[in-house]
N, C-alpha and C positions, 0 to 999 in steps of 0.2 A: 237394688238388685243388679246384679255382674249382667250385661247385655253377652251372653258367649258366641252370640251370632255374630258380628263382624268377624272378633279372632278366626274363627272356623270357617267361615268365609274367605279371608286370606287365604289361610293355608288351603282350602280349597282351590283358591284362584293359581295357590303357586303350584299344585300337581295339575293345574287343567293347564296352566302353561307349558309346564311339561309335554302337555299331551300335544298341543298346538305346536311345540317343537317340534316334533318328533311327527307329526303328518303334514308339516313344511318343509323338513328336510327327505322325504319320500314322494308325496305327491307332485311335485312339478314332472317327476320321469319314470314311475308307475304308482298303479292303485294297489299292489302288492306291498303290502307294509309285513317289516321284518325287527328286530329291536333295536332298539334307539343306534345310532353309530356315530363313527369320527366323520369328517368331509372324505378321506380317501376309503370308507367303507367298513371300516374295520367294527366291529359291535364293543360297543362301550360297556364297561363294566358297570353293576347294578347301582354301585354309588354316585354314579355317575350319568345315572339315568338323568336328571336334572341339572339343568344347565349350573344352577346355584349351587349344587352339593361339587359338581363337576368343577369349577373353578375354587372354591374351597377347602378340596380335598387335595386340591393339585393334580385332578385327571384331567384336566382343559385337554391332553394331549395325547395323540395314537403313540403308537412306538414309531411309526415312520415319520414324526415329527408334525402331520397336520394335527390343527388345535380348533375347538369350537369357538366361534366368534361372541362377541359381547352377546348377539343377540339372546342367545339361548337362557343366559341369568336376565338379561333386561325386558324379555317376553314374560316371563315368569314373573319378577318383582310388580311389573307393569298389570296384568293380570290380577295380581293378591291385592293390590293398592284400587282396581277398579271393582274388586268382588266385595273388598272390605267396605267402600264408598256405597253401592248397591244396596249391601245385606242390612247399613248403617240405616239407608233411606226408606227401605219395607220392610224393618224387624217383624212390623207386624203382621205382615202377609209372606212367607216364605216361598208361595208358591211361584208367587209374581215375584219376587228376588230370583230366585231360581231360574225362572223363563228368561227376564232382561239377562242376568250371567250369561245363559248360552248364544244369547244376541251379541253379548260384547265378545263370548270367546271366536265366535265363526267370524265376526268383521276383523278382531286382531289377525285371525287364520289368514284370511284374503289381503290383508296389511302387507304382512310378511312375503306371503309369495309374487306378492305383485311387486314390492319393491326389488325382490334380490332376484326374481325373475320375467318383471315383465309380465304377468299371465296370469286372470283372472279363470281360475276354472269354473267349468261347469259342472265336475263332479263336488264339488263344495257350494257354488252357489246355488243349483235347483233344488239338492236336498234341504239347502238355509231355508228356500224361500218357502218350501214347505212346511217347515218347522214353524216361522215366524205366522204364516196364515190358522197352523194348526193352534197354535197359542193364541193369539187373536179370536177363536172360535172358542175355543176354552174358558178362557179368564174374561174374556167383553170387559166390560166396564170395569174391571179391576185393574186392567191397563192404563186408562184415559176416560174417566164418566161420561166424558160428552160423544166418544167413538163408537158407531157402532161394527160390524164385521165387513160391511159394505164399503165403510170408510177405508181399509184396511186395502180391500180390494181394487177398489179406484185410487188408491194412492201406489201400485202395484201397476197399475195403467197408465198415469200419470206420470212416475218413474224411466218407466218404459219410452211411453212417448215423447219427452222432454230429451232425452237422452236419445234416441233412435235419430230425431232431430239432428242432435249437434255430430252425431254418426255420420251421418248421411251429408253434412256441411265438412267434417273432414275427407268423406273420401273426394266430395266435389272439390276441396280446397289442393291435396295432392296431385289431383289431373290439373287442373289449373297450373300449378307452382312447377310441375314435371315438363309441361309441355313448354313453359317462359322460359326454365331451364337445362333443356334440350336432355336430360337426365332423369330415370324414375327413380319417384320416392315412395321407396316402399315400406317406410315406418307412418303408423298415425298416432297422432295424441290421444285418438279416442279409438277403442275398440269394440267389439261386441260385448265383450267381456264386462267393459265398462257400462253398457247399455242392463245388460242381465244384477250387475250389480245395485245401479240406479234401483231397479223395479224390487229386488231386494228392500232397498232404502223405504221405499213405498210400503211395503208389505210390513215393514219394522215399524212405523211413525202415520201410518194413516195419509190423505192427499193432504192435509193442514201443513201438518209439519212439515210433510217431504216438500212445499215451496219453499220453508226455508233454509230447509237441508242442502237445496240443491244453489240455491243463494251463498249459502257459506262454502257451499266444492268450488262453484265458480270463481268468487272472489279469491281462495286458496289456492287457488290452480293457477289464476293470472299474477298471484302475488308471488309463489311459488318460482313460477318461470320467472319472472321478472329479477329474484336475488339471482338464483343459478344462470342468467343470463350477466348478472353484475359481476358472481363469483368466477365465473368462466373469463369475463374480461380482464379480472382485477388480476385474480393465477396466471393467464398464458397469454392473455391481451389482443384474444381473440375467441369468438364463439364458432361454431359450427352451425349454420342457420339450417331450418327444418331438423335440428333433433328432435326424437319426440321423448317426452318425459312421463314417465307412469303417471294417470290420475286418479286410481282408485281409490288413493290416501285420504285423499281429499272428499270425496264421497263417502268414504268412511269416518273422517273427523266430522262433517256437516252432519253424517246419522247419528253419531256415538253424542253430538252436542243435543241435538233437540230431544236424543231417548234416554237421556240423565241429565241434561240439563236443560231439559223443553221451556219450563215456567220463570227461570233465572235468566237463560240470553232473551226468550220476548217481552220480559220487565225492560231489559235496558232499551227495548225498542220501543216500550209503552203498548205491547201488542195483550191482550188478555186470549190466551188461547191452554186450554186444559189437558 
């Protein structure tokens, strides 16, 4: 028997990308959403509503000559390739397919705007976090047998805390590094945003998971900086010290690994956790 759930899944994934376009190219500069558009504002024709039909059709581009970036088709592709992988893994529970989707479509959301702006909002992350808690009440043990709602909650505080921490160690580390260098630095690695997010992570994966969620941001984050400090030396043969570098990426690869691939990465660590 034809399993139709992935296929439809996909293409589900590839109009919620759609959709994820289309309140990453509004949200960073109002909550006022209008229909999909070019970079210089111009409203994009229906075919063109999606990034993939948009570059396929040949409407990449306004009449003033701006054009939509790769992201728009690779948000989308990216999206139907993770709804397909999901819908594959709980044919049999749709409903819990359905809850993980909206977990992976809101952290791609917070992806997106964090890299091409720097800025984790709050209007997308408190509505997440209550989403993920409302789902966790819902479904219990359909998520994770060994989780109960509490779990859920203290991983939400756990997030929070771990994260407020290394907050509070960056803004100490800026007064430090502004005052040696007679100049303020007013960029940090770590932001509130990033703190809000964390407890996100928490509220997604239970406290089990989220240590090791936040184990894989860190090591992403130091390995991260690490190339872009090689690739900066290797291009101009000089860095810029104290830049700071978005890291919600990173907090979102660390969540998106343990809530599709929780049982597969703590194999390779020998860890048994459900």
């Amino acid at each position: 028997m034809v399993n139709w759930f992935v296929p439809i899944a996909a293409l589900f994934g590839l109009l919620i990308g759609g959709v994820v376009n289309w309140l990453a190219d509004y949200l960073p500069y109002t909550a006022r959403l209008g229909a999909p558009r070019y970079p210089d504002g111009t409203p994009r024709p229906r075919v063109a509503w999606l990034g993939v039909s948009a570059f396929l059709l040949n409407q990449r581009s306004a009449p003033s000559g701006t054009a939509l970036s790769l992201r728009h088709p690779l948000t989308e592709i990216i999206l139907a390739a993770l709804f397909a992988y999901v819908a594959s893994q709980s044919a049999q529970d749709v409903l819990r397919a359905l809850f993980l989707m909206g977990n992976v479509a809101i952290l791609v959301l917070i992806t997106v705007i964090d890299l091409e702006h720097r800025m984790i909002l709050y209007l997308v992350v408190v509505p997440s976090c209550l989403y993920a808690l409302l789902g966790a009440a819902l479904l219990g043990e359909r998520l994770a047998p060994s989780l109960s709602f509490t779990d859920y909650l203290i991983g939400g505080a756990v997030g929070f805390g771990l994260f407020f921490v290394m907050y509070l160690g960056g803004i100490l580390f800026n007064y430090v590094a502004s005052s040696a260098r007679g100049a303020p630095i007013t960029e940090s690695a770590f932001g509130d945003g990033d703190v809000l997010l964390a407890t996100l992570s928490g509220f997604m994966l239970g406290w089990q998971a989220l240590i090791y969620a936040a184990m894989i941001a860190v090591f992403l984050g130091g390995l991260g900086a690490f190339l872009y400090l090689g690739g900066r030396l290797l291009v101009r043969g000089r860095y810029e010290w104290f830049t700071a570098l978005p890291y919600g990426q990173y907090i979102v690869f660390g969540t998106l690994i343990m809530l599709l691939w929780r049982i597969e990465f703590l194999a390779l660590l020998g860890v048994r956790l459900t």
